[in-house]
FIKOLLO-192357 format. One record per residue (C-alpha): residue number from 0; residue in one letter; x, y, z. Coordinates in Angstrom, 3 decimals. Example, Ala and Ser with C-alpha at 12.3 -4.5 7.8 and 13.67 -1.06 7.14 Angstrom:
<pts>
<pt pos="0" code="A" u="12.300" v="-4.500" w="7.800"/>
<pt pos="1" code="S" u="13.670" v="-1.060" w="7.140"/>
</pts>
This chain:
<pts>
<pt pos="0" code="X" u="3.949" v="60.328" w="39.780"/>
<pt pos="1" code="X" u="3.048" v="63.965" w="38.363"/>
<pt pos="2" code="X" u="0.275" v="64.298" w="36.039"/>
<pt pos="3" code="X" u="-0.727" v="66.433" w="33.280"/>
<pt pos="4" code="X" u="-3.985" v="67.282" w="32.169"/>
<pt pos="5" code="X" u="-4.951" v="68.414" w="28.665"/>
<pt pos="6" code="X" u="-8.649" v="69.585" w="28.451"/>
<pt pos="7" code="X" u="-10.853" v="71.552" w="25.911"/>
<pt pos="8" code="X" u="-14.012" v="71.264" w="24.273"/>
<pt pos="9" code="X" u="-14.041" v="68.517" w="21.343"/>
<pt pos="10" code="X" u="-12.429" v="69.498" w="17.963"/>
<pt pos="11" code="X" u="-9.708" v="72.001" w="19.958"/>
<pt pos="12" code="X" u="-6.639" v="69.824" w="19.141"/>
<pt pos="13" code="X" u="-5.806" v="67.574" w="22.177"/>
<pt pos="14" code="X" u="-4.858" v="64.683" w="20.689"/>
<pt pos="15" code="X" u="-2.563" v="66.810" w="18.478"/>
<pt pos="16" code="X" u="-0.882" v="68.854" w="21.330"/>
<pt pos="17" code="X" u="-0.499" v="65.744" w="23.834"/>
<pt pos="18" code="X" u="1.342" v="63.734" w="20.902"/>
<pt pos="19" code="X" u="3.723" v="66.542" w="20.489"/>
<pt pos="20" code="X" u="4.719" v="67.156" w="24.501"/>
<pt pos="21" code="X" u="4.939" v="63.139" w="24.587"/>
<pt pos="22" code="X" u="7.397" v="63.526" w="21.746"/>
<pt pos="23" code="X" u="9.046" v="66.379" w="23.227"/>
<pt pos="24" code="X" u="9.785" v="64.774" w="26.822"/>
<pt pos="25" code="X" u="9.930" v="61.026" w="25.483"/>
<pt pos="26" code="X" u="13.101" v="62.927" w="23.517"/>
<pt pos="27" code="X" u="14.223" v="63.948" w="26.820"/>
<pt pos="28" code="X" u="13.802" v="60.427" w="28.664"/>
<pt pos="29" code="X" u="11.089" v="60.710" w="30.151"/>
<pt pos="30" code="X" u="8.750" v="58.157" w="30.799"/>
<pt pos="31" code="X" u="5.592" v="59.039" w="29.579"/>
<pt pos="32" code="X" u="2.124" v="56.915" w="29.880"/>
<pt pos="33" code="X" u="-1.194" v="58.067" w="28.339"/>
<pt pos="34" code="X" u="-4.284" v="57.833" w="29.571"/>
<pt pos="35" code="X" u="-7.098" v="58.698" w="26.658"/>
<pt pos="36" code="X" u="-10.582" v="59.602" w="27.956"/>
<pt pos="37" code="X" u="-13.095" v="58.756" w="25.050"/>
<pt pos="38" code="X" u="-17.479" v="59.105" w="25.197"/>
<pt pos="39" code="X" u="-17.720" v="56.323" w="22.642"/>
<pt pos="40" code="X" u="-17.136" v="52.548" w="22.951"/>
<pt pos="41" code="X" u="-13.787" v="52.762" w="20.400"/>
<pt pos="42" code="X" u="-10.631" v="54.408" w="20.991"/>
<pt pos="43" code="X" u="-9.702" v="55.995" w="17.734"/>
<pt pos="44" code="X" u="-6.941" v="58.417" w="19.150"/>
<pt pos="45" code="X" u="-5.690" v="55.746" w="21.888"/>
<pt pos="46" code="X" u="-4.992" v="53.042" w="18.461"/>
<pt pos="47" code="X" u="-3.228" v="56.025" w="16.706"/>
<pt pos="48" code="X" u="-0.647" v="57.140" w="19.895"/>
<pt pos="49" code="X" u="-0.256" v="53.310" w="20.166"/>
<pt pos="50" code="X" u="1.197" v="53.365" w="16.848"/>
<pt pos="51" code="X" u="3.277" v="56.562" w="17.186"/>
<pt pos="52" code="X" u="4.889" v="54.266" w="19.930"/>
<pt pos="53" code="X" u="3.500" v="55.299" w="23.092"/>
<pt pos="54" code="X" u="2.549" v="53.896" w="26.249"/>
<pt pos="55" code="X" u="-1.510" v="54.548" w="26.495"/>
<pt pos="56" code="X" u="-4.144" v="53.311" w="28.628"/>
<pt pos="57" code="X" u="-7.644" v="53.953" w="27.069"/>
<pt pos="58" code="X" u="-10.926" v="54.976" w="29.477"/>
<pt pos="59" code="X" u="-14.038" v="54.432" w="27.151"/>
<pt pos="60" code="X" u="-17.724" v="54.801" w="27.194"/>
<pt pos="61" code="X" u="-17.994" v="57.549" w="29.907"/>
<pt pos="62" code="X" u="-16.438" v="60.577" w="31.531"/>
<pt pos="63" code="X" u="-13.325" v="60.605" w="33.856"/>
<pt pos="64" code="X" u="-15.489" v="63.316" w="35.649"/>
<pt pos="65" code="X" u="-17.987" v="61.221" w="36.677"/>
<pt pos="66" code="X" u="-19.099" v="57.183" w="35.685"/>
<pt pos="67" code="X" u="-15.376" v="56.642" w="35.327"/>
<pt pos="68" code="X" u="-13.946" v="58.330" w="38.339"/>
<pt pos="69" code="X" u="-12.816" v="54.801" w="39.795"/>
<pt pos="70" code="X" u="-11.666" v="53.949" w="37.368"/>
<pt pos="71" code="X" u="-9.150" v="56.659" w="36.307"/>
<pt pos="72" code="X" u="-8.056" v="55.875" w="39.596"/>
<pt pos="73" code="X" u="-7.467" v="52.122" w="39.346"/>
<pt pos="74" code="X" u="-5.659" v="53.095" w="35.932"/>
<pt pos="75" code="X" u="-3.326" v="54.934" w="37.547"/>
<pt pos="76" code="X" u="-2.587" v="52.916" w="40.191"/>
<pt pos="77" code="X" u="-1.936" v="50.112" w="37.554"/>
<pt pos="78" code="X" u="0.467" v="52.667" w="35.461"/>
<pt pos="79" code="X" u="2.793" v="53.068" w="38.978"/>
<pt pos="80" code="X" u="2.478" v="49.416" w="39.199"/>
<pt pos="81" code="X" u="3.512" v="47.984" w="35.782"/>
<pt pos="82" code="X" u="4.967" v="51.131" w="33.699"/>
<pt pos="83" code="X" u="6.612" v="53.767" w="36.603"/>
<pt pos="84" code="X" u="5.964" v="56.743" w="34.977"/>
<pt pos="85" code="X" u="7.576" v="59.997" w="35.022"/>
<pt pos="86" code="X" u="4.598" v="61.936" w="33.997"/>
<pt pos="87" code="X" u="1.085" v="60.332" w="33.018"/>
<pt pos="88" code="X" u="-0.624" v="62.792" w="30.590"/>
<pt pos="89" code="X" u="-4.464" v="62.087" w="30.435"/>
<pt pos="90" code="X" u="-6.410" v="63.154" w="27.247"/>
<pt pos="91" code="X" u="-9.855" v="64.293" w="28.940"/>
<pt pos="92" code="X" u="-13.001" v="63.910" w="26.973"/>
<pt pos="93" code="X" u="-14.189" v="67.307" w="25.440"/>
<pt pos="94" code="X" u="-16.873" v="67.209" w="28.206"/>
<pt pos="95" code="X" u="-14.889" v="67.236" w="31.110"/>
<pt pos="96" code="X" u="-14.403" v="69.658" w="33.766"/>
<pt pos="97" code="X" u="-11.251" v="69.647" w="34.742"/>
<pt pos="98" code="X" u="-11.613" v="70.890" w="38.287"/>
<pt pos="99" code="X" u="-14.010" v="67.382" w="38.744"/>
<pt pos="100" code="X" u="-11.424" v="65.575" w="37.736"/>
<pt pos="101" code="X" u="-8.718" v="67.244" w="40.429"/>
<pt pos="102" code="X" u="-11.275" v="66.558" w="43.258"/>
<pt pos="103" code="X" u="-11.683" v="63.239" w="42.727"/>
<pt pos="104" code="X" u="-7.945" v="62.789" w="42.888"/>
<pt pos="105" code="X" u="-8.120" v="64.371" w="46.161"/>
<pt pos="106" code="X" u="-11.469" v="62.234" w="47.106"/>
<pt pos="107" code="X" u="-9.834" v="59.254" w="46.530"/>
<pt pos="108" code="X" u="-6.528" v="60.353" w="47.736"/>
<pt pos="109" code="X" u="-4.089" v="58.966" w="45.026"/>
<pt pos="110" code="X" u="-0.599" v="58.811" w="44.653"/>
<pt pos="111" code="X" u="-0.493" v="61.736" w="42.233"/>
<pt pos="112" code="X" u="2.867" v="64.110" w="43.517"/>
<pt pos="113" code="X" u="1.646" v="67.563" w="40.993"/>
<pt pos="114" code="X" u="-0.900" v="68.459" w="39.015"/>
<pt pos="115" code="X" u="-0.551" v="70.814" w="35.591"/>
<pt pos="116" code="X" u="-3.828" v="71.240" w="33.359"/>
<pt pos="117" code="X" u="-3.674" v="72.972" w="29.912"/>
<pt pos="118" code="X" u="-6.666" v="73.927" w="28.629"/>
<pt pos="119" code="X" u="-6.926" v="74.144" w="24.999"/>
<pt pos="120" code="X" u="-9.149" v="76.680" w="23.055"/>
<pt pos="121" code="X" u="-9.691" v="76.830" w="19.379"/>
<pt pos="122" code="X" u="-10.141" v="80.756" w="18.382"/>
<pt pos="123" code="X" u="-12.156" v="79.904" w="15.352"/>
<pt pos="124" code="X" u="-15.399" v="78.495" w="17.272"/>
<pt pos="125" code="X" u="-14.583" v="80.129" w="20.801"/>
<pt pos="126" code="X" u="-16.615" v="83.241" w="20.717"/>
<pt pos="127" code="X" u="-19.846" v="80.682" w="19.511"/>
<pt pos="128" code="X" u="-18.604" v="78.236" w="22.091"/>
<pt pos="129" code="X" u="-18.922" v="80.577" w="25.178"/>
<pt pos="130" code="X" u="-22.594" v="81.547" w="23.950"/>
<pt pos="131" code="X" u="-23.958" v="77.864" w="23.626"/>
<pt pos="132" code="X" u="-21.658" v="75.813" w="26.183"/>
<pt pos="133" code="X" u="-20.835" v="78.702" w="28.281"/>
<pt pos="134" code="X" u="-20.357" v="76.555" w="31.985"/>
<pt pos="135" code="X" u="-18.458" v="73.909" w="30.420"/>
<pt pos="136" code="X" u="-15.763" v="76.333" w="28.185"/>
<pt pos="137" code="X" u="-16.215" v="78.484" w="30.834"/>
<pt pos="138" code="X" u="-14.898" v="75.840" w="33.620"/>
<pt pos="139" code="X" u="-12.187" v="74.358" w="31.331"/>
<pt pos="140" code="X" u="-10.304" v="77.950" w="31.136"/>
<pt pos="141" code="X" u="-10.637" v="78.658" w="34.514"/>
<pt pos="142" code="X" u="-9.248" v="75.112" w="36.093"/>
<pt pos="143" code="X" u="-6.428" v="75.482" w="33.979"/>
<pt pos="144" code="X" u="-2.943" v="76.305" w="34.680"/>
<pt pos="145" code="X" u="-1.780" v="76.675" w="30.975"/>
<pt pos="146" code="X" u="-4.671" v="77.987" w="28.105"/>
<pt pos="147" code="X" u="-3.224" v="77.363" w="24.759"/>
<pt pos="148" code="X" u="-4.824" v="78.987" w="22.281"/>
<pt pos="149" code="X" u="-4.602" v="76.948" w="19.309"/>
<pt pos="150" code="X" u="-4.729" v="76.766" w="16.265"/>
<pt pos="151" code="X" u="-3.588" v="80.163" w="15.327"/>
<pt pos="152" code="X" u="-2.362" v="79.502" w="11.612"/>
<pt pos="153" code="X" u="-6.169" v="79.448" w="10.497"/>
<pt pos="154" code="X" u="-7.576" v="82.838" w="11.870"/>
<pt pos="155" code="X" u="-6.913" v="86.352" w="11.637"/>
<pt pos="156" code="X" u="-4.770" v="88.205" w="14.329"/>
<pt pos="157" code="X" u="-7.404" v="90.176" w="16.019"/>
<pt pos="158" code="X" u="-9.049" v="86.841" w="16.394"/>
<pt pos="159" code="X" u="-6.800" v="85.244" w="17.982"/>
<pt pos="160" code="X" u="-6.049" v="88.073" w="20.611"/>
<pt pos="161" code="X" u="-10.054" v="88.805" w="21.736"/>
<pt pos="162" code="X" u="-9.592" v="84.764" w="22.346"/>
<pt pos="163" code="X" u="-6.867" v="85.601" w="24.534"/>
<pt pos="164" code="X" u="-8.376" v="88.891" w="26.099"/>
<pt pos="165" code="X" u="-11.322" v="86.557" w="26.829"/>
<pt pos="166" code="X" u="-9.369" v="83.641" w="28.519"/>
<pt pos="167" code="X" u="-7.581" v="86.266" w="30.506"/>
<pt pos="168" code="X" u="-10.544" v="87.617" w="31.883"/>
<pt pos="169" code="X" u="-11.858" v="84.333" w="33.202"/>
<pt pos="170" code="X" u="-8.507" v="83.350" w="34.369"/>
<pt pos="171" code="X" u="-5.932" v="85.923" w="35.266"/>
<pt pos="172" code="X" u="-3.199" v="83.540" w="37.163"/>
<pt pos="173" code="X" u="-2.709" v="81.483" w="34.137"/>
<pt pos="174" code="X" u="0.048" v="81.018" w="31.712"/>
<pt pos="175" code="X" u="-1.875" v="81.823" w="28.189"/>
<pt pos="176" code="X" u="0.292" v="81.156" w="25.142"/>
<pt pos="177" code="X" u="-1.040" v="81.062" w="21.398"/>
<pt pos="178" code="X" u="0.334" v="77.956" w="19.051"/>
<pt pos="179" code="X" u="-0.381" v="75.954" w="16.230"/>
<pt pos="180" code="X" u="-0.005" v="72.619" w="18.016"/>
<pt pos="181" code="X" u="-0.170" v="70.977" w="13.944"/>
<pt pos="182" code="X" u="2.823" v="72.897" w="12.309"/>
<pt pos="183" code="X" u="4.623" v="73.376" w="16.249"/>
<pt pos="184" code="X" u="4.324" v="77.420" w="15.815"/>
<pt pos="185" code="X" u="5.417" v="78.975" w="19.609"/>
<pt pos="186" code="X" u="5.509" v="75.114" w="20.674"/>
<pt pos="187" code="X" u="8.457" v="76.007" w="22.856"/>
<pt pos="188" code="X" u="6.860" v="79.072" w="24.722"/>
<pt pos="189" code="X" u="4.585" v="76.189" w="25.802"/>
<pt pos="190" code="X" u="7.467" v="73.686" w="26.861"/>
<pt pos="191" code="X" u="9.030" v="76.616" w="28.966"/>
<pt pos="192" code="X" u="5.709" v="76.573" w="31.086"/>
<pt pos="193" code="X" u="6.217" v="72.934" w="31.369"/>
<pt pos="194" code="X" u="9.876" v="72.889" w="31.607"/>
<pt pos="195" code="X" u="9.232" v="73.238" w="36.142"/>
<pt pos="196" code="X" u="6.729" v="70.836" w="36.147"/>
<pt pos="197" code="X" u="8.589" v="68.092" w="34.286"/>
<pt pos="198" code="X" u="11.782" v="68.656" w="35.666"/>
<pt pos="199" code="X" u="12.868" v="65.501" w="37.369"/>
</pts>
């Protein structure tokens, strides 16, 4: 089972990108399971991917990082026991740290083949973001394989590329690609980063 991981601080556009890859490879016959990480005791986005007709499995009241470690593992484990999955893309909570998440998998030891993380950054608030939440934005952009700098239709250029400029800095061996994840601008730069990973 390979899993993708699609972090970023609240309000960057998860749920937006993960329903268009689960699109994408469910297009290509994949079979894709969800696992959505929420803080609060309702699943909003894990009801609305239900109804878009995917497979999800919802973690609530807590953080994958830490109070629900087990049980992101026991949710897997049920996934490769009732669903199979090609790929299992997990929504994290906007206040997980990626790299937390990773080590527990390798704590725990779970069937897990690869591991991709995209970390998603919203230009807009990013520059704010690094001055007020500085170790958590700081440790979602450099755990990731993939930044995707989103959101791109609603801010100027030069915007855009200091976001860029700054995610390279803190992470120079990632893929960084700008997109609008809502209107699916440079969506397939994206894909190509993905096409190795989901290859079967």
């Amino acid at each position: 089972m390979k899993l993708l991981i699609i972090a970023g601080f609240l309000g960057s556009g998860k749920t937006t990108l993960l329903l268009q890859v689960a699109k994408h490879l469910t297009a290509a016959s994949r079979r894709i399971a969800i696992i959505e990480n929420e803080m609060g005791e309702v699943g909003v986005d894990g009801e609305y991917l239900t109804l878009e007709g995917l497979h999800v499995q919802e973690l609530l009241g807590g953080c994958i990082c830490c109070t629900l470690a087990a049980g992101l593992l026991g949710t897997l484990e049920k996934l490769e026991r009732l669903f199979h999955p090609d790929l299992v893309i997990l929504e994290a909570t906007g206040a997980a740290r990626p790299s937390d998440i990773t080590q527990n998998l390798r704590d725990y030891q779970a069937k897990v083949d690869a591991v991709q993380i995209i970390t998603l950054v919203d230009p807009s608030r990013h520059e704010m973001l690094m001055e007020v939440m500085t170790p958590l934005v700081t440790a979602q952009i450099q755990a990731a394989d993939i930044v995707a700098v989103n959101k791109i239709d609603r801010v100027e250029r030069e915007t855009v590329q200091r976001t860029i400029e700054s995610a390279r800095a803190l992470n120079s061996r990632a893929s960084i690609v700008a997109i609008s994840a809502e209107d699916r601008t440079r969506l397939d730069t994206l894909m190509a980063d993905l096409q190795c990973y989901t290859a079967m």
